[in-house]
KELUMDREN-940280 format. One record per residue: x negated, y, z negated of N, C-alpha, C in turn. Coordinates in steps of 0.1 Angstrom, whole numbers, plus 5000, padded with zeros to 4 digits. Layout:
REM KELUMDREN-940280
XYZXYZXYZ...
This chain:
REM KELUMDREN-940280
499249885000500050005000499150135000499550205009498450345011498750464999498050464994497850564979498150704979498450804973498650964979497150984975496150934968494851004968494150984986494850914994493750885009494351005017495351055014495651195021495651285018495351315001495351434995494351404982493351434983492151464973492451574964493651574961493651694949495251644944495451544944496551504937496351424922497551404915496851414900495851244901496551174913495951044910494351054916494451124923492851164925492051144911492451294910491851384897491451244881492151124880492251034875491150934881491150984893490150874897488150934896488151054899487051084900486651154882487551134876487451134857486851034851487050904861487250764856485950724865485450744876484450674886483250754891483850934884482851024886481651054882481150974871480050984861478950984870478051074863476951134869475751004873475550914864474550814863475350704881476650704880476950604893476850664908476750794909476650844918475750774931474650744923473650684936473050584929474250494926474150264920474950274930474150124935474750034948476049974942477249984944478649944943479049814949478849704947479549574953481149614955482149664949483249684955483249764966482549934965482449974980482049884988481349784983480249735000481649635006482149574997482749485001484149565010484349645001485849715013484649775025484249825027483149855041482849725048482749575043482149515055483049455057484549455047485449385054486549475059486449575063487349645074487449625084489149625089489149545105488449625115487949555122486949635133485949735129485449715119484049755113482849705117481749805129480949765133479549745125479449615123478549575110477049525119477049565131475549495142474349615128474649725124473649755117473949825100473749705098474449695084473749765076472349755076471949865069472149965065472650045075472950155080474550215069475150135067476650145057476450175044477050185040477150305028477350195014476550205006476650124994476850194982476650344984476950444968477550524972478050614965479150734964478250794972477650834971476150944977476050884990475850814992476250725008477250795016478450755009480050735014480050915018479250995008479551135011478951175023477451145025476951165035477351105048477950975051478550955058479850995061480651045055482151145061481351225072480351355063479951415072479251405078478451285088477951225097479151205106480051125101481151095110481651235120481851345110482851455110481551505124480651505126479851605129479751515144479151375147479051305150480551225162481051255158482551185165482851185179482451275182482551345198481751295207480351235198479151215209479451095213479750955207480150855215481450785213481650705221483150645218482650505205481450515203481350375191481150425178481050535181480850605169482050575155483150575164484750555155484450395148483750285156483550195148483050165142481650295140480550245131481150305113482550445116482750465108483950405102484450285111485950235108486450265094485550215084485850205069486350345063486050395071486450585064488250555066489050505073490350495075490750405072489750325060490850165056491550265043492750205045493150285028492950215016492150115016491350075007490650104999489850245010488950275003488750394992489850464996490850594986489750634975489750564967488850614951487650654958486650544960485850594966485550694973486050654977486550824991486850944985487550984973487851064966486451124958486051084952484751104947483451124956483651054965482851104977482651284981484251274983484851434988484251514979484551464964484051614957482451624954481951504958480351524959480051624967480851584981480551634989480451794989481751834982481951974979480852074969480551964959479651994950478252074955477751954965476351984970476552124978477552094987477352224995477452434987478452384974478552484968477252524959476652424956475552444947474252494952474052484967473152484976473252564983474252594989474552725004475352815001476952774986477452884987478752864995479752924989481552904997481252955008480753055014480753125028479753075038478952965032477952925041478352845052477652855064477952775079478152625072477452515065477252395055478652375051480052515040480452515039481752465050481452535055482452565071482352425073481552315078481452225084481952115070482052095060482552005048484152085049484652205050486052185051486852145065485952155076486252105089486251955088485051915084484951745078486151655072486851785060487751705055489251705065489551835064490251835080490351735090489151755093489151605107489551465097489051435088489351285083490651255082491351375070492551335072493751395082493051435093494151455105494151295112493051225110492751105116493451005111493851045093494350945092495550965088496251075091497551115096498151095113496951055120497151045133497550855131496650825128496650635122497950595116498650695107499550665100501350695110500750765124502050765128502550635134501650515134502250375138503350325124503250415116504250355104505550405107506750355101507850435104508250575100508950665103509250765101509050805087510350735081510750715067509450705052508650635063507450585054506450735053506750765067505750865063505850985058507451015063508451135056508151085038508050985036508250985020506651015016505450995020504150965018503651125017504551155028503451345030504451375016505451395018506051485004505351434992505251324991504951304974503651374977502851374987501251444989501151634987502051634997502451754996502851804979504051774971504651784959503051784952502051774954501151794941500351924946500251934956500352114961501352184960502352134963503252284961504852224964506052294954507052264957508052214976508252184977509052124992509952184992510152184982512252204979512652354977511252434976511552564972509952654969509752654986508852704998509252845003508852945003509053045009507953085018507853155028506853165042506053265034506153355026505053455019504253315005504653205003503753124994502553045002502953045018502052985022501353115032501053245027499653335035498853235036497753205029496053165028496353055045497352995042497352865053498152905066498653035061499153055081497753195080497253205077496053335077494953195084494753055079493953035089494352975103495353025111495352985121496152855124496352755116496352605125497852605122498752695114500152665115500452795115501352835126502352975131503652975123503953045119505353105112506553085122506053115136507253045142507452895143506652835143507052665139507552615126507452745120508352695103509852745110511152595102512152675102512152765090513052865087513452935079514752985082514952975065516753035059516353165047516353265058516353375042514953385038514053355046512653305038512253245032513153105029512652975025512752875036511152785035510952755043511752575039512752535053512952415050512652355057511852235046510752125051511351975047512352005038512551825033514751835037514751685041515651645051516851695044517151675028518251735020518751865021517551955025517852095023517852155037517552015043517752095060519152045065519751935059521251885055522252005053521852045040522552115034522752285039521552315048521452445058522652425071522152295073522352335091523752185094523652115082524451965084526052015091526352125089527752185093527752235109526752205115526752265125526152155134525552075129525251925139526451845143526851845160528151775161528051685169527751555176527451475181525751455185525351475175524051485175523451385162522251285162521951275149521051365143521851425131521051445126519551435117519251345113517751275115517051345129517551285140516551325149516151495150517251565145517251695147516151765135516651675124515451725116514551695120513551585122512251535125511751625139512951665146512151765156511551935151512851995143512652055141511552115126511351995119511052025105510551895101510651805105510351675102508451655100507951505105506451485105505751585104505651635122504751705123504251845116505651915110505251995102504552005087505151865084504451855067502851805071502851765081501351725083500451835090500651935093500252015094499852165082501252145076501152185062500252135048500052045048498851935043497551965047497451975059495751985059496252125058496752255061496752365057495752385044496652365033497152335021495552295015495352175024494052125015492952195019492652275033491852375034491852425023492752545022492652585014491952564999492852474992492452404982490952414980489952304992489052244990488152404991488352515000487452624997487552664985488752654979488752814964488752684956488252504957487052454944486052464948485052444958484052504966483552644960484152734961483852864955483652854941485152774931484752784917483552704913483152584921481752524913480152614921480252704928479552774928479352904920480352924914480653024904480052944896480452874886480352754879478752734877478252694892476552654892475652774888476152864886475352994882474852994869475752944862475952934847474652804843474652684853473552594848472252594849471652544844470252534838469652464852469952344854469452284866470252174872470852224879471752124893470951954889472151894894472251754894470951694905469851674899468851624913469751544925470751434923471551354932471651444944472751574936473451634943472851754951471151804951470351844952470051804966469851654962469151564972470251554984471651554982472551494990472951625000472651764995472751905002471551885009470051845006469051825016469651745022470051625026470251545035471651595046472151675042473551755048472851835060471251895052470951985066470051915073469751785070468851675083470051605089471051595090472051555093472351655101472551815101473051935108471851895116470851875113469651925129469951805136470151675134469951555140471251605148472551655143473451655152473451775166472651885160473051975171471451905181470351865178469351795187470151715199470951615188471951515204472951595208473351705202474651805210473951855223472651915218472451985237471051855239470951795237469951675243470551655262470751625270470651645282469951645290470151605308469451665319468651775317467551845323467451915322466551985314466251925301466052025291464452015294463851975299462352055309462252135313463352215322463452335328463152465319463552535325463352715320464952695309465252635306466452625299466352675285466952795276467452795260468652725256468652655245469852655239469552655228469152765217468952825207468652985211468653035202468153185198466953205205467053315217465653355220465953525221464353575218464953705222465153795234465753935232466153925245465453985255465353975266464354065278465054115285465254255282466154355289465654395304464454325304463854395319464854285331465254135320465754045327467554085333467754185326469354215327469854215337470954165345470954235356471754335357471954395373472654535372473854595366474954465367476354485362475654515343475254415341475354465324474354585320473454605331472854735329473554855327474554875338475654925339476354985327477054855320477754835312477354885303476054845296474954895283475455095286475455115295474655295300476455305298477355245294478955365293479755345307480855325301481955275316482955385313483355465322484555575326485855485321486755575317488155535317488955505325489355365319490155295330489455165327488355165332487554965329486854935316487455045308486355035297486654885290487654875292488054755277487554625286487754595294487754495303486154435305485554565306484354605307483254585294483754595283483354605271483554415266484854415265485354295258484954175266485254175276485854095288484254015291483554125296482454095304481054105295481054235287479654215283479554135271480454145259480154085249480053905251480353785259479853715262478653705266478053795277477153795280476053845271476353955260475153945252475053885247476153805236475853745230475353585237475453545247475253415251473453445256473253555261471953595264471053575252471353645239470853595228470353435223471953395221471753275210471853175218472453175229472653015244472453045252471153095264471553185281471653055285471252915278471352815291472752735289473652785283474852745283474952645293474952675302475652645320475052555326473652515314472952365320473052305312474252295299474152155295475652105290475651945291476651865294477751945284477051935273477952045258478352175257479152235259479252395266480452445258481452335252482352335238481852425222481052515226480152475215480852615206480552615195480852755183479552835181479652975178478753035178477653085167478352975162477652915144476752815145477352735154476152625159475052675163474152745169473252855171473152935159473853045157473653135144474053085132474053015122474652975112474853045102474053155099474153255091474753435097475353395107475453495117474853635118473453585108472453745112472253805122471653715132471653795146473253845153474253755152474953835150475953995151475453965137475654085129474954205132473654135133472454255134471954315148472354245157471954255169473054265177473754175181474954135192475654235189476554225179477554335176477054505177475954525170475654655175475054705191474754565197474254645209476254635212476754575210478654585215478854715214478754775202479554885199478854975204476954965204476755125212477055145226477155025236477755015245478855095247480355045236481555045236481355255233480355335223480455435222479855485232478955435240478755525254479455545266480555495265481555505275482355595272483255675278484055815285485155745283486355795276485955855265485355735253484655725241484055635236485255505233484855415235486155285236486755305222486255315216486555285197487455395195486955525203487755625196489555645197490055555210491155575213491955435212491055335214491355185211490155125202490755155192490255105177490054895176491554885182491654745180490954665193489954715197489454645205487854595196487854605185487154545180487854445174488654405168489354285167489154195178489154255194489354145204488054095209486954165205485254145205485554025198485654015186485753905175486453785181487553825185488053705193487553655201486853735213486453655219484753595218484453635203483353555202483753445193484653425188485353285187486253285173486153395168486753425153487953445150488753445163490453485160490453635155491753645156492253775155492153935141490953915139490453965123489554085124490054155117488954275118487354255112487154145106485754145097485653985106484653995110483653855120483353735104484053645099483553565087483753385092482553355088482153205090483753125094484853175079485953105076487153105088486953205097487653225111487153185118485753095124485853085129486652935137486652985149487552825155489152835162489053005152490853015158490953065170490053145179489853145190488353055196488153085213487053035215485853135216484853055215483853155224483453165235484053305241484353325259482853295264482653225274481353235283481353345293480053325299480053485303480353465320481253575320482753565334481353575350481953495355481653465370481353595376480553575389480253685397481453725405481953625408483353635415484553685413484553685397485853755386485653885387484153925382483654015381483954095394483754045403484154145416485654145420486654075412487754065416488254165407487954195394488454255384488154375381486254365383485854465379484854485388485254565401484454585417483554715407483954805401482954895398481854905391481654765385480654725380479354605388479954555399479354495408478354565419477154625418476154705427474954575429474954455433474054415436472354445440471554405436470454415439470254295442468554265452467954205461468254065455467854045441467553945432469053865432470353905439471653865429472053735444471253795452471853655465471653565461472453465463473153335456472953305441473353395434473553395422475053355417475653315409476953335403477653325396476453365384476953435371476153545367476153615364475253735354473953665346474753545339473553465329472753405339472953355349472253245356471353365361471553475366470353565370469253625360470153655347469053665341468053525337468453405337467253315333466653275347467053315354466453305368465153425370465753515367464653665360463453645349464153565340463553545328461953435333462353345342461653245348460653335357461153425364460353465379459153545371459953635357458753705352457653655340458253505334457153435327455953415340456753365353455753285359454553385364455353525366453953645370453253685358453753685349452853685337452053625335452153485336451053375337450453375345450353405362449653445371448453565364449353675362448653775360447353735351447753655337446653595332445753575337446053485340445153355350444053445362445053555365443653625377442953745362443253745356442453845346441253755344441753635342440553575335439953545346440053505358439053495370438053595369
């Protein structure tokens, strides 16, 4: 029978479990009951057994291996089968809050580290809410409430109790129904709203479309975002006050960031990566610019400004910066955390070359369209926010930098070709094309110095 702690790590049966299993000394003892639920999960790929997780400290590190890891192969789901037996629940619960522990004691609620443990938990249990829709309706209608009921009333929900979780993005206020401002989520009180007005219709099905599954499971991982950031924050508050951090938990935040480099190495690993190619942080060579963003930098007349500003350059600086080789590798999905993690350059660089741009233009962009810095943010991948923070990002994407062909369809007054742009057909691809032609005279030029 599947437990409410395997979908909700903050329920009281949780909280009983990691009271009872959490002790500091078991964290990292080899567990014969973990091992045993791991090597007997159905379709659990055991060819490298080693490799499987024998302690809490294990099980932690492996979530987020999984979480980070998922995308790169299709075997990947079997090497982590056991993360979705609901067997494994306790365990798993205590895992989570290790997990949470290390990153708060080490990097801090706002850190990139952070970001990627509540995306971690996110992904697990969206997975195993996805796993769970083979069960019947009924089963699952009953499973999320009782999950839900230890976060927060069902029965008496209003759309202003849930800000934190429609502030990040993944559930809209139009997909809640609402009566008056309470939000109805459970089948009795959506009966009791609307049952007088269903007339050859079943009602079941009308709930479940309108208010049924998909919404309490969306509401859930909301919910536990939340949650898992503001305990994240309190045991960093918390870690201030001690003497000296848990060595375990020390050790298990070191292995979080060999785990971050191993994963973004095979993220842009690829064809290619011999060439003149970046995919990290390089700095920038303005001699390499080409003409349109030269352009752009020097102030755009009214009329193309926004288009001009938003649209076109802020991709392109920012991708000049932190990825110009975007466009040569297989992975191009990417966030702009993955590169900046601390978003200093960022902050320090990107954005202000944006805005002195955006203030040298006629009349200055900012001064008449203010909210066009909101839409910089967006389209460097943050969603719709006036302050650029780790915790946004994801709700939008991060735009790549627009084609030569857009560019002259949209924005002809920024298109003045020089010699260098035949058969080019992006902005970026000329500048690393630039970037390449002027290393290679440089090194020429050496080379006859020293002759």
């Amino acid at each position: 029978m599947i437990k409410t702690p395997y979908i909700n790590p903050f329920s009281n049966d949780a909280k009983e479990i990691v009271s009872k299993l959490g002790q500091v000394e078991n964290l990292d003892k080899r567990n014969e009951s973990l091992i045993n639920i791991v090597q007997h999960t159905r379709g659990q790929n055991l060819d490298d057994a080693h490799n499987l997780p024998e302690t809490f400290k294990q099980l932690a590190l492996s979530r987020f291996e999984w979480s980070l890891f998922r995308k790169s192969s299709e075997a990947s789901q079997k090497k982590y089968e056991y993360l979705f037996n609901p067997d494994i629940y306790e365990y798993d619960v205590v895992s989570f809050y290790l997990l949470c522990q290390a990153v708060a004691i080490r990097y801090g609620p706002d850190s990139h580290e952070t970001k990627q443990v509540l995306d971690c938990e996110e992904d697990i249990i969206s997975q195993r809410l996805e796993i769970l829709k083979s069960e019947p309706n009924d089963f699952q209608s009953s499973l999320l409430r009782k999950a839900l009921n230890q976060l927060i009333d069902t029965n008496s929900i209003y759309w202003t109790d849930l800000k934190d979780v429609l502030d990040l993005g993944k559930l809209d206020i139009n997909e809640l129904l609402l009566s008056n401002g309470k939000v109805i989520i459970e089948y009795e009180d959506f009966i009791e709203e609307y049952g007088h007005l269903i007339h050859n219709r079943d009602p079941r099905t009308m709930y479940e479309v309108t208010a049924g599954v998909n919404i309490k499971s969306k509401l859930l991982l909301g919910l536990i975002r939340v949650y898992t950031k503001k305990y994240i924050r309190t045991v960093h508050e918390m870690s201030k006050r001690m003497v000296e951090p848990n060595p375990i938990i020390l050790e298990l935040a070191d292995n979080i960031k060999e785990v971050q480099q191993k994963a973004q190495s095979l993220k842009y690993a690829g064809p290619g990566s011999s060439q003149y190619i970046d995919d990290k942080p390089v700095n920038y060579e303005f001699e390499a610019f080409p003409p349109c963003v030269r352009k752009c930098l020097n102030g755009i007349k009214s009329g193309g400004r926004n288009d001009a500003i938003v649209l076109f350059l802020t991709p392109f600086v920012s991708y000049s910066r932190l990825c110009p080789g975007i466009f040569a590798r297989q992975e191009q999905n990417i966030k702009l955390s993955d590169v900046d993690p601390s978003l200093e350059i960022t902050h320090n660089e990107i954005i202000p070359m944006i805005y002195e741009a955006a203030q040298s233009c006629s009349p200055p962009l900012f001064k008449d369209q203010p909210q066009e810095k909101v839409n910089i943010n967006s389209k460097l991948g943050f969603g719709m926010h006036t302050e650029l923070k780790l915790e946004h990002e994801g709700e939008t994407q991060w735009y790549t930098p627009m084609s030569c062909e857009k560019i002259k369809l949209h924005m002809p007054e920024l298109c003045t070709p020089s010699v260098d742009c035949k058969k080019i057909g992006n902005p970026i691809t000329y500048y690393n094309r630039k970037r390449r032609l002027m290393k290679k005279d440089k090194n020429k030029q050496v080379n006859d110095d020293g002759n």
